[in-house]
C-alpha positions as CSV (number, residue, x, y, z in Angstrom):
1,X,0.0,0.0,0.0
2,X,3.1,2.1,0.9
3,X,5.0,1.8,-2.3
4,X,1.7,2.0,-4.2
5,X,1.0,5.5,-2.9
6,X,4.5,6.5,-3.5
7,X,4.3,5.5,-7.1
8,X,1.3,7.8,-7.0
9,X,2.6,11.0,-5.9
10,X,5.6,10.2,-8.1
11,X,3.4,10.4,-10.5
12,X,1.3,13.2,-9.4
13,X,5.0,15.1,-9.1
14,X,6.2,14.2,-12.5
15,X,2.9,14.9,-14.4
16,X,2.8,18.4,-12.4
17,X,6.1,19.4,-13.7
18,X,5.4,18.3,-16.8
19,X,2.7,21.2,-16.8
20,X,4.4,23.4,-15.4
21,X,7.5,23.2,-17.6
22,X,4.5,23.4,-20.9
23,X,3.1,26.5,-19.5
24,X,6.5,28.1,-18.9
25,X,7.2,27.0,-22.7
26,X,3.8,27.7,-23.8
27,X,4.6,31.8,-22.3
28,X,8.0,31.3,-24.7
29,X,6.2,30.6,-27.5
30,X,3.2,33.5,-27.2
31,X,6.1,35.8,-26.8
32,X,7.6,34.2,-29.8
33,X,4.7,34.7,-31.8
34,X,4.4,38.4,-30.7
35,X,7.2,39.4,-31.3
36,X,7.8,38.2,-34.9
37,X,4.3,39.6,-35.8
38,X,5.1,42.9,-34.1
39,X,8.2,43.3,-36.1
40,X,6.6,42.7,-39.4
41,X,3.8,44.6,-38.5
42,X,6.3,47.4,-37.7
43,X,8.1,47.0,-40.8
44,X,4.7,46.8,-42.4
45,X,4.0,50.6,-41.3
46,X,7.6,51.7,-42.1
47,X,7.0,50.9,-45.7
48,X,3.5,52.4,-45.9
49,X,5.1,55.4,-44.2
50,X,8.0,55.3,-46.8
51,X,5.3,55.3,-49.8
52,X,3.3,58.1,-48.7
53,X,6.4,60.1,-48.0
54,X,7.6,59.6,-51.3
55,X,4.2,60.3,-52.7
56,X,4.3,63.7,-50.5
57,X,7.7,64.5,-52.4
58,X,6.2,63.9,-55.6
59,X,3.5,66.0,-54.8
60,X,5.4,68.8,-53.2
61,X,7.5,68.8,-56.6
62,X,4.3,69.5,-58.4
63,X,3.5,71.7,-55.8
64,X,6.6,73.5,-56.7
65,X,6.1,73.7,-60.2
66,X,2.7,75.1,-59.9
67,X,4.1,78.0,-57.1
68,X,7.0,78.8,-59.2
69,X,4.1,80.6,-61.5
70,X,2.1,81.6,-59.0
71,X,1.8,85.0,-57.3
72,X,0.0,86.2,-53.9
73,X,-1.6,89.5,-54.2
74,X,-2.5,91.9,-51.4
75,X,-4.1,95.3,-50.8
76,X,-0.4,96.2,-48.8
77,X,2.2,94.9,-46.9
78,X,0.6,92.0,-46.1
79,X,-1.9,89.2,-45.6
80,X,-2.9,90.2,-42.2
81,X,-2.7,94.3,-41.7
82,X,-3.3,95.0,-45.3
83,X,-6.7,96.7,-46.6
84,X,-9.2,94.1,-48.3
85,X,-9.1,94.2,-51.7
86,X,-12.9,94.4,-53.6
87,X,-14.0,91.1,-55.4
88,X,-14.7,93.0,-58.5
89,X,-10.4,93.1,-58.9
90,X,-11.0,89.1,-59.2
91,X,-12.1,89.4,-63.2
92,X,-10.1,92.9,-63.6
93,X,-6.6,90.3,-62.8
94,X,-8.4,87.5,-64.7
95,X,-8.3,89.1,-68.0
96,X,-4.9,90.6,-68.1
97,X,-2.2,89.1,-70.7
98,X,-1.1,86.1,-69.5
99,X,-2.7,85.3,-66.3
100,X,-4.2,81.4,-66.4
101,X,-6.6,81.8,-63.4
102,X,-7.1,84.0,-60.1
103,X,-8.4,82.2,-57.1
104,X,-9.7,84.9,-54.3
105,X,-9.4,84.0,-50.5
106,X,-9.4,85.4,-47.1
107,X,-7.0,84.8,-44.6
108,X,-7.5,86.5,-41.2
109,X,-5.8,85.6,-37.8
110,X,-8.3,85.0,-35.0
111,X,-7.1,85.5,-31.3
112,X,-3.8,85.8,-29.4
113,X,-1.6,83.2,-27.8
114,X,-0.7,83.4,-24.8
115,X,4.0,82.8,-24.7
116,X,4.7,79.4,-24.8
117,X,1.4,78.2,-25.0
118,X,0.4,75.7,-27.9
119,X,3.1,74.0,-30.2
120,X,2.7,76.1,-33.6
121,X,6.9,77.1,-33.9
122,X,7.4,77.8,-37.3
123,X,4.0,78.2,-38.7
124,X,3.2,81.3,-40.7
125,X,1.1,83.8,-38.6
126,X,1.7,81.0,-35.2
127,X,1.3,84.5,-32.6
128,X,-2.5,84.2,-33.8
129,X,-4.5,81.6,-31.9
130,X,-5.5,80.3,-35.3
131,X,-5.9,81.6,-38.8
132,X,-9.2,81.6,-40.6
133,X,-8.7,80.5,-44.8
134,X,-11.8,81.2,-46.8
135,X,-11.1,79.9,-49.9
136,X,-13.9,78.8,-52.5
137,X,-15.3,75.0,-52.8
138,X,-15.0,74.8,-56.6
139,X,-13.6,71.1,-57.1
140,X,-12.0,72.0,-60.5
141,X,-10.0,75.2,-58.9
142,X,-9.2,72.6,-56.2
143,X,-7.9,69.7,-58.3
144,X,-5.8,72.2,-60.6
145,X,-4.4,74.6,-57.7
146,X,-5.0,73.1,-54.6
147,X,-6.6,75.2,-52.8
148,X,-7.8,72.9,-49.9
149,X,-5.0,70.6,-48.0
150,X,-4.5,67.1,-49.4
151,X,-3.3,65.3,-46.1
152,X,-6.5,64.8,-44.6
153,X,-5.6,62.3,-41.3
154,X,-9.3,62.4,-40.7
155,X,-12.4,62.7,-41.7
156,X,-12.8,64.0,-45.4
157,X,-12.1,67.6,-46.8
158,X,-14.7,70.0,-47.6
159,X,-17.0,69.6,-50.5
160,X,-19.0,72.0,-52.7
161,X,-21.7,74.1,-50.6
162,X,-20.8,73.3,-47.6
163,X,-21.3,76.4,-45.7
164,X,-21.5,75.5,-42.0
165,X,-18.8,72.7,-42.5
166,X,-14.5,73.6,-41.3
167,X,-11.6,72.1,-41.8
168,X,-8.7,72.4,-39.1
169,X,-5.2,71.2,-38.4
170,X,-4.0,68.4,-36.5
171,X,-2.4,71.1,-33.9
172,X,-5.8,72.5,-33.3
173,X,-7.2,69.3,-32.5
174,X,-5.0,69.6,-29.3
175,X,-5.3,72.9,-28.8
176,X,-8.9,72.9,-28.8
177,X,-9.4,69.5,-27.9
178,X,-11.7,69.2,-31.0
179,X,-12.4,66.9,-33.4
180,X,-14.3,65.5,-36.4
181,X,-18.0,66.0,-35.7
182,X,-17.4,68.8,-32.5
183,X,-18.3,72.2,-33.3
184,X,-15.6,75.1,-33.8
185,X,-16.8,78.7,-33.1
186,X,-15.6,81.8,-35.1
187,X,-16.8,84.9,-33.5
188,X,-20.1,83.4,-32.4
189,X,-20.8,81.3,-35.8
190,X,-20.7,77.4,-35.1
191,X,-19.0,75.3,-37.6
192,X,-18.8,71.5,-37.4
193,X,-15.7,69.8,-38.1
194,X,-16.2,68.1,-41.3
195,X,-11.5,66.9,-41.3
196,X,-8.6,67.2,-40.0
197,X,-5.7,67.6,-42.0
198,X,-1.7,67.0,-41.3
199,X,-0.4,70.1,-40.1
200,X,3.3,70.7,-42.0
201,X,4.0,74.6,-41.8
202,X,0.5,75.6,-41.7
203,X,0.0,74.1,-37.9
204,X,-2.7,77.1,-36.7
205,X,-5.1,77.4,-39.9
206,X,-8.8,76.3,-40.6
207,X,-10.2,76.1,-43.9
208,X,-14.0,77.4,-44.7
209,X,-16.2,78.3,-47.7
210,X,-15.5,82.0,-48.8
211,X,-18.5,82.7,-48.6
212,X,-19.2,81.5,-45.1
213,X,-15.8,83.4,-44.3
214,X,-17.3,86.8,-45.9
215,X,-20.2,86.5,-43.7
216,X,-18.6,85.5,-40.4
217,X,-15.5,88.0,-40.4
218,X,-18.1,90.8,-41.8
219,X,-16.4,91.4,-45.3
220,X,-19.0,90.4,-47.8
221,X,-17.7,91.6,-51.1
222,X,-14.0,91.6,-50.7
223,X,-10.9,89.4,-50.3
224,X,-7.6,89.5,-48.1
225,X,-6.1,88.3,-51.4
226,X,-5.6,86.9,-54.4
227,X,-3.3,84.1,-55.3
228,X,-3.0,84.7,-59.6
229,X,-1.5,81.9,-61.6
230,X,0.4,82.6,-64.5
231,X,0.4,80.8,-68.3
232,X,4.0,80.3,-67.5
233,X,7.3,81.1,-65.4
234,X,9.2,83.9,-67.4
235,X,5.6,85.8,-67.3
236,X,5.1,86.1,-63.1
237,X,7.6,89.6,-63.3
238,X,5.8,91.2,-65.9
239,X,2.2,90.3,-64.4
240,X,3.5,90.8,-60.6
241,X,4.3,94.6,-62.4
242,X,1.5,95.2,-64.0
243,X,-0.5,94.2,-60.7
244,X,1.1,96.9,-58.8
245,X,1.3,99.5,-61.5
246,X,-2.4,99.0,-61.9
247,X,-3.5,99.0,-58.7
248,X,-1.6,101.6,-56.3
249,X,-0.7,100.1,-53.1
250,X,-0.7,96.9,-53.4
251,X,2.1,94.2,-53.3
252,X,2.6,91.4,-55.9
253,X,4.4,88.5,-54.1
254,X,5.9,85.7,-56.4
255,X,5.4,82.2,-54.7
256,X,8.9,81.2,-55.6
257,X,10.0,83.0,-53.1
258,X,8.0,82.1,-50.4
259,X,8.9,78.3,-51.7
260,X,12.6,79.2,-51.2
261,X,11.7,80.1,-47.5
262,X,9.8,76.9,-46.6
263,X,11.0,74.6,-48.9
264,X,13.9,73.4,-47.4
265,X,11.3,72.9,-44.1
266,X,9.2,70.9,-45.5
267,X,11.8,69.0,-46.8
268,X,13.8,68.9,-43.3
269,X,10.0,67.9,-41.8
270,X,9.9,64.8,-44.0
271,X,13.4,63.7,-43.8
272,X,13.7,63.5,-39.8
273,X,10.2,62.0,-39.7
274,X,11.5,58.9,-42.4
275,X,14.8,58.7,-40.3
276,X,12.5,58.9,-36.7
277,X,10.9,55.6,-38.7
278,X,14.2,53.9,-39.7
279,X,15.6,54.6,-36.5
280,X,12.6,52.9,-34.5
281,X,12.0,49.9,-36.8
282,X,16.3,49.1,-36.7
283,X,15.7,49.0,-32.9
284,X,12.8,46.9,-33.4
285,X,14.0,44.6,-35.2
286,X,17.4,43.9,-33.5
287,X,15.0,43.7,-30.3
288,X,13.1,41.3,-31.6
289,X,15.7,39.4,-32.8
290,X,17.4,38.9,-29.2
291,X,14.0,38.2,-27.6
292,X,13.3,35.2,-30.3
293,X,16.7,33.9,-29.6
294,X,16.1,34.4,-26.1
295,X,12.8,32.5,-25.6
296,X,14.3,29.5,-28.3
297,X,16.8,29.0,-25.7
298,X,14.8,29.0,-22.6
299,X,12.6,26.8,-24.7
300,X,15.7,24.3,-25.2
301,X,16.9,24.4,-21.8
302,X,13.3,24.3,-19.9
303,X,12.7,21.1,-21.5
304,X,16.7,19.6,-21.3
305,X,16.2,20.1,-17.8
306,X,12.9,18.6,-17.3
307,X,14.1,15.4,-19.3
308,X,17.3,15.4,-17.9
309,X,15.9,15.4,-14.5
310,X,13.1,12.5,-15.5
311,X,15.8,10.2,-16.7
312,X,17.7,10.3,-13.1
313,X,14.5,9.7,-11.8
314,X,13.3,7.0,-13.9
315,X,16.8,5.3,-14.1
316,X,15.1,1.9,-12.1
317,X,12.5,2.3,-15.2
318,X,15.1,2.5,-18.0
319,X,17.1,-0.5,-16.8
320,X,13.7,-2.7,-16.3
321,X,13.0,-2.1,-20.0
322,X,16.5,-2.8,-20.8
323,X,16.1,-6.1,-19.1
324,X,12.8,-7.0,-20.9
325,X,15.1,-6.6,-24.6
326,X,14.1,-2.6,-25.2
327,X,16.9,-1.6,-27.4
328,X,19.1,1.5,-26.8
329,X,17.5,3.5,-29.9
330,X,14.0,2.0,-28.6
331,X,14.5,3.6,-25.2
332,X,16.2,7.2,-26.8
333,X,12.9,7.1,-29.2
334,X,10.8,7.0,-26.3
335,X,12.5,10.0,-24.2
336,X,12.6,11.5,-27.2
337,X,8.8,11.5,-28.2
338,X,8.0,12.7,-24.0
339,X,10.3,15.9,-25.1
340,X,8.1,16.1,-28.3
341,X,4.7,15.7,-26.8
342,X,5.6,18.8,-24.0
343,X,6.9,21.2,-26.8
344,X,3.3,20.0,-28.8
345,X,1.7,21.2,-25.5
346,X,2.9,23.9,-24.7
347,X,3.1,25.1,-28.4
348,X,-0.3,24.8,-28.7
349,X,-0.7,26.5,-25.4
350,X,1.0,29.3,-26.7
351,X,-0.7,29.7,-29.8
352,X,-4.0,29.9,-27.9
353,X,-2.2,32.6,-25.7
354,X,-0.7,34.5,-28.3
355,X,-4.2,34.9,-30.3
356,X,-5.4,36.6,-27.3
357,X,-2.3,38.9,-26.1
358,X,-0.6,39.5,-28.8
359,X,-1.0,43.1,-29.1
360,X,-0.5,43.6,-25.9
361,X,2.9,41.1,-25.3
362,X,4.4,43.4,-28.6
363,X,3.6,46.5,-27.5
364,X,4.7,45.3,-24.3
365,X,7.7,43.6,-25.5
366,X,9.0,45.9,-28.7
367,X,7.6,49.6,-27.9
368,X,7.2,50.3,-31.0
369,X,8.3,53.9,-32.1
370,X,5.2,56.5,-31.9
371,X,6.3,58.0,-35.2
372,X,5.0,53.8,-36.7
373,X,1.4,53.5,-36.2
374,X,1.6,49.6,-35.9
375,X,-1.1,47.4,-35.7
376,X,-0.9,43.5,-34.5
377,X,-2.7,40.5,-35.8
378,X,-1.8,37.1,-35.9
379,X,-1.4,35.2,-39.7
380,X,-1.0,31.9,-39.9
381,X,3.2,31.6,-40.8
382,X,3.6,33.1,-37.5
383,X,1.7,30.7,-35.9
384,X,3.3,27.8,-37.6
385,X,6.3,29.3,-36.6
386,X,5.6,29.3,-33.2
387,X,4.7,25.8,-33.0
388,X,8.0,24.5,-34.9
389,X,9.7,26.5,-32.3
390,X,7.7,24.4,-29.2
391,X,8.7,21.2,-31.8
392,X,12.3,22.0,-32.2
393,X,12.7,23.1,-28.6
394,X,11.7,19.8,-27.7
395,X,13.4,17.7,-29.8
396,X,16.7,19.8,-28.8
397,X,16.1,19.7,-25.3
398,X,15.4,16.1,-25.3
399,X,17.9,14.8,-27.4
400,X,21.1,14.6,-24.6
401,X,18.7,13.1,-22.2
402,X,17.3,10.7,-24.2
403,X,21.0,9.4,-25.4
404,X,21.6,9.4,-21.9
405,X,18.7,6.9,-20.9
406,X,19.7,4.9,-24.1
407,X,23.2,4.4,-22.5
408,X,22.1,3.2,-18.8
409,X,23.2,-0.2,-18.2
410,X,20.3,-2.5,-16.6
411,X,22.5,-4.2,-14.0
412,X,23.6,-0.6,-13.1
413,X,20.1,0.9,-13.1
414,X,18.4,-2.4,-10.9
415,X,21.5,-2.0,-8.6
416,X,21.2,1.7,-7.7
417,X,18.1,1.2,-6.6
């Protein structure tokens, strides 16, 4: 009865550390799976990121060609002090000698900062709390000149008639704490948020209907200014002259050189945002690549020791078989399958664990880089991978035990005990 209850809680012992070393293996193998899927999902969102910079910088090149014949005219030294200029100048500009199209806005700065207050460094007009654009919501002025931003982030951009309808910056949306569907006052007029667009230099301005701009900022029939595109290059000197010698007072600005101020920021903007990227997904990726290396070995050793252990103990075992004719390879094939069967466990384990935590062991485990937005989810190589890795671990971490076993001599094994 004695030696029947001992068997019994030898049992109980060895099946309990079975389990335990599975769910230890099982935790290696979730965190094996998460991490490989966080670091192709990271280098997932590094290419996208890549691919819509590089469509930015072909943009910004047409953008560059179109500004290099464009001009900005105003009633005097500028945009924001200068008189408003009468909407009837609109088709006076239009039909001069070789001016393509004039596209009348408002631009007026609303509010003061308060010093340090806000994050708009850099932006044109940033002392203003924001700046109000009215520009018009013709889809064909839009598409040719761009007179709305591009880089919506969210939401959608404003569409034809809309005149209770705004478009504002992702700076605002901190500023304000505001966002798609709130409401955004101008001097007592509520606007809903229709977008939000990426910031770049213009980090402070909203975009609105001009007409809705007229009406709210109390200039109905007149413009802060005109932005007049040229047939061609060599002609924005001659028309920029004939502005100003037409109309006393006011100031001609070419865009080209307002494109040599900002430029070079926009291009510095996009160049340390695609390096911010590489940096992060490098360090992700060399992270990841110790922790899989790390959680193969524990794998290995976990189960070496659990086998290892099991054939000192089972020594009186091994030498019984031997006796009844089990072969050496007979008796390594058996050791071997037990390390098998707990990587198959606790692979499977894992795979139910990772399914569920995945997103939150990579996040966990890689801190991925806030300039990647990276998001997790589980594909089937991954998981295939992760169960090889429970297979392999057990086959490696059985495979000097096992030899082991097959090497015990009977008369040995019946003698030591």
């Amino acid at each position: 009865m004695l030696t029947l209850r001992r068997a019994f809680k030898n049992i109980l012992r060895r099946r309990f550390r079975t389990l335990l070393v599975s769910l230890v293996l099982a935790l290696c193998v979730a965190v094996f799976i998460s991490t490989i899927v966080g670091v192709d999902a990271s280098e997932a969102a590094a290419t996208d990121m890549m691919e819509e910079y590089h469509a930015a910088a072909e943009a910004a090149v047409e953008e560059t060609e179109l500004w290099m014949r464009a001009m900005i005219v105003t009633g005097g030294a500028g945009p924001f002090s200068s008189p408003p200029i009468d909407e009837d100048v609109v088709d006076e500009v239009s039909s001069m000698d070789d001016v393509e199209a004039v596209v009348p806005m408002i631009m007026k700065g609303i509010g003061q900062r308060e010093q340090g207050e806000g994050s708009a460094e850099g932006s044109f007009g940033s002392n203003f709390e924001y700046i109000v654009h009215g520009v018009p919501l013709d889809p064909a002025l839009d598409e040719q000149y761009h007179t709305l931003p591009v880089n919506i982030v969210d939401g959608r951009n404003l569409e034809e008639g809309e005149d209770s309808a705004i478009l504002i910056s992702e700076e605002l949306t901190d500023y304000f704490e505001a966002g798609v569907g709130d409401i955004f006052d101008i001097d007592g007029t509520e606007l809903e948020i229709v977008g939000v667009y990426s910031s770049g230099i213009w980090e402070t301005d909203v975009f609105i209907s001009l007409s809705t701009a007229q009406d709210v900022l109390s200039m109905e029939g007149q413009v802060s200014m005109l932005a007049v595109y040229t047939e061609s290059t060599s002609a924005v000197g001659d028309v920029a002259d004939e502005i100003e010698s037409e109309y006393p007072g006011s100031m001609a600005i070419p865009l080209s050189y307002v494109q040599s101020q900002f430029g070079d920021v926009i291009q510095q903007q996009q160049e340390e945002t695609l390096e911010k990227a590489s940096d992060g997904l490098h360090t992700i990726q060399n992270l990841g690549l110790r922790i899989i290396l790390v959680s193969g070995i524990i794998g290995v050793l976990l189960i070496f020791g659990l086998m290892f252990y099991t054939v000192r103990e089972r020594t009186k075992e091994i030498g019984t078989l031997k006796a009844l004719g089990f072969s050496n390879p007979d008796i390594m094939k058996q050791f071997m399958y037990e390390g098998l069967y707990i990587g198959l466990i606790g692979g499977v384990i894992g795979l139910a664990v990772a399914t569920v935590a995945a997103s939150l062991f990579s996040s966990w485990l890689l801190n991925p880089s806030e300039t990647l937005d990276v998001s997790v989810g589980i594909t089937l190589g991954s998981m295939l991978l992760g169960l090889g890795l429970a297979v392999v671990a057990g086959a490696l971490g059985s495979l000097y035990p096992a030899w082991r076993a097959s090497r015990v001599s009977p008369m040995e094994a019946l003698r030591r005990e």
